[in-house]
C-alpha positions as CSV (number, residue, x, y, z in Angstrom):
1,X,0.0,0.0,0.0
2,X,3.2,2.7,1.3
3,X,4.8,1.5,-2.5
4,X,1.5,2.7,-4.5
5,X,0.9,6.0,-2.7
6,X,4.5,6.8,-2.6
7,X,4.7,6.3,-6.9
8,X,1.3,8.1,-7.3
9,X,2.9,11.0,-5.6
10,X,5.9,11.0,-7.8
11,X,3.8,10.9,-10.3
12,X,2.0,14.0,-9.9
13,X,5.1,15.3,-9.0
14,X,6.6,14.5,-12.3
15,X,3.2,15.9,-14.7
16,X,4.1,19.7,-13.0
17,X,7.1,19.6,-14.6
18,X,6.7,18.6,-18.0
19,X,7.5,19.8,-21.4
20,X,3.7,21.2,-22.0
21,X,3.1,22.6,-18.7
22,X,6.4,25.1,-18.7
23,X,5.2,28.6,-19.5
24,X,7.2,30.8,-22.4
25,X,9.3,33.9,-20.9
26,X,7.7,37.1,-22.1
27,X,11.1,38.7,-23.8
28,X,9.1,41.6,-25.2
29,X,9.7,43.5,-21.7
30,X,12.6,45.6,-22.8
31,X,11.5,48.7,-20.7
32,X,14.2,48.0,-18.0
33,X,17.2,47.2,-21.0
34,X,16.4,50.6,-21.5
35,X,16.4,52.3,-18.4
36,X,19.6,50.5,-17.3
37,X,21.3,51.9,-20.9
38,X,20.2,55.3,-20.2
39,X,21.6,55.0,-16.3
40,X,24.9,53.7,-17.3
41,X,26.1,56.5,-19.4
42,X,25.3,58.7,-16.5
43,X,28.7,60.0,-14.2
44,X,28.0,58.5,-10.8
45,X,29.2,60.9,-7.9
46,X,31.8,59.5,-5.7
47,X,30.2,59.5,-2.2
48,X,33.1,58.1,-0.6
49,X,34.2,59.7,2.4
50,X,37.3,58.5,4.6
51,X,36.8,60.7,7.4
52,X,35.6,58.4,10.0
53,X,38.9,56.5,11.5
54,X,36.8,53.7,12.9
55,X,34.8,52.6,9.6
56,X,36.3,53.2,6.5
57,X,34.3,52.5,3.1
58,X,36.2,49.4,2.7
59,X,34.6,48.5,6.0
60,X,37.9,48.5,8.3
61,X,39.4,50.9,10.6
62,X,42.3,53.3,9.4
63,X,44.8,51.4,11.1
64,X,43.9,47.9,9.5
65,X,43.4,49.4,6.2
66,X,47.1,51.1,6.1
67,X,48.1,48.1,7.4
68,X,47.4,46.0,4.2
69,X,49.1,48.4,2.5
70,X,52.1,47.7,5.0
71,X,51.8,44.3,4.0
72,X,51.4,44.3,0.2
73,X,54.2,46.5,-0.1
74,X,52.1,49.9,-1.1
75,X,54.1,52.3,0.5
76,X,52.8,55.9,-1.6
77,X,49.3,54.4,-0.6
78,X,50.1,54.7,3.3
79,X,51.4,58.6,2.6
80,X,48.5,59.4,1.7
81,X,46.7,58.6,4.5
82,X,49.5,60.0,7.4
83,X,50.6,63.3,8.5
84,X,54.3,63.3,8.7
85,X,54.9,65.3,12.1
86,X,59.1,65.4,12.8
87,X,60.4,64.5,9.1
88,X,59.8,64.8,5.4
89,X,59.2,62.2,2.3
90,X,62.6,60.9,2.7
91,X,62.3,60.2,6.0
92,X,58.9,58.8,5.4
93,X,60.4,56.3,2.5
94,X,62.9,55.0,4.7
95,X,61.0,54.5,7.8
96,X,58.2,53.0,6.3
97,X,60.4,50.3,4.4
98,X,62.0,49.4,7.6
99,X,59.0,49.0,10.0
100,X,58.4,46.3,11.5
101,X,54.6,46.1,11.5
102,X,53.7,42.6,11.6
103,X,52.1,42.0,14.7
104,X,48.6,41.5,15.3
105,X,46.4,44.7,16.3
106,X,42.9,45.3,16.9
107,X,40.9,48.4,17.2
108,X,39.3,48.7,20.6
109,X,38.4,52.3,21.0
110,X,38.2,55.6,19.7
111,X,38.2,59.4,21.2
112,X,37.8,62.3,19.9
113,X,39.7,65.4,21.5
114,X,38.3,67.7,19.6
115,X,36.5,68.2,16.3
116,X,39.0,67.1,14.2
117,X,41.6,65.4,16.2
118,X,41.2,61.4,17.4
119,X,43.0,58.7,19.3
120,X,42.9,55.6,18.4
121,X,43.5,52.8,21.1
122,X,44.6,49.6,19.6
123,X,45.2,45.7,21.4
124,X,48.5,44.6,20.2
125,X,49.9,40.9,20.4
126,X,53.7,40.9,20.2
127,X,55.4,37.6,20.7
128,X,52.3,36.5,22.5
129,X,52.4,38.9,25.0
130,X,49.6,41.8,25.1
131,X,50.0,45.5,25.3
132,X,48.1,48.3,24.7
133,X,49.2,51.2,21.5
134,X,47.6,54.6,21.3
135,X,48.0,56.0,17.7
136,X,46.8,59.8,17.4
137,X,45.3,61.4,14.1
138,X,43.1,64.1,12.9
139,X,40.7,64.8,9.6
140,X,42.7,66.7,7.0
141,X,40.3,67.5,4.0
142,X,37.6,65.2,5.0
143,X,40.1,62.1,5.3
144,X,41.1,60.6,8.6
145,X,44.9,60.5,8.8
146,X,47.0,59.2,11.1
147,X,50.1,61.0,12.6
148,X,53.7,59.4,11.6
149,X,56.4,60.6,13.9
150,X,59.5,59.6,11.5
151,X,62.0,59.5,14.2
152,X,60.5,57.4,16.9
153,X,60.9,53.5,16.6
154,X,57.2,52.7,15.9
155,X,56.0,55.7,13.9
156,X,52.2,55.7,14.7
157,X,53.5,56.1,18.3
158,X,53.5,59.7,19.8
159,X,56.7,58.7,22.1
């Protein structure tokens, strides 16, 4: 009895999806082609803004963003995002091709000391042993930037 309900279901299962029962697609709705054609040659504003340290558009924080650069080698892409405060491009070149940033850090808080000035309060795992890095910045033309002090062992460090 089980074996003749179970292939009269499959059955009925098998006549909603045969050849005669599939409906055409209506191609003739070319409204949207159009619309879409018209759209596209239109200039899209860039609404990007990189003036929040904490969220970035890429969707990291300032410090893990320059970081990748770090990482994949993209040193003019970290200058733009830093404010050199004791040294100049040279400085900058040399510094940043001889840092040793390849620890772990993690954003954990931000404060603002005024309007356009921030401190950024990072966790830092060194050897497996925890500390705590404060790494200062401010909002130069509506882009967060981080201070780089070019003399000082760890840049992003105000020490």
């Amino acid at each position: 009895m089980c074996i003749l309900l179970y292939l009269t279901g499959c059955q009925s299962k098998n006549t909603q999806n045969s050849p005669e029962n599939i409906q055409p697609i209506d191609t003739s709705l070319s409204v949207a082609d159009s619309t879409v054609s018209e759209n596209s040659n239109k200039e899209i504003p860039n609404t990007t803004h990189y003036n929040n340290p904490v969220m970035l558009p890429s969707g990291a924080n300032i410090v893990r963003f320059l970081k990748g650069y770090y990482l994949t080698g993209q040193f003019n892409e970290i200058r733009k995002f830093v404010v050199l405060k004791n040294g100049n491009d040279e400085d900058f070149n040399f510094k940043i091709k001889n840092l040793d940033w390849g620890y772990a850090i993690e954003l954990t808080n931000c404060q603002w000391k005024d309007q356009n000035k921030f401190i950024l309060t990072l966790k830092a795992m060194i050897n497996n042993t925890p500390r705590i890095e404060q790494y200062q910045g401010e909002i130069v033309n509506d882009t967060a930037k981080l201070y780089f002090y070019c003399k000082n062992e760890n840049p992003f460090l105000a020490r």
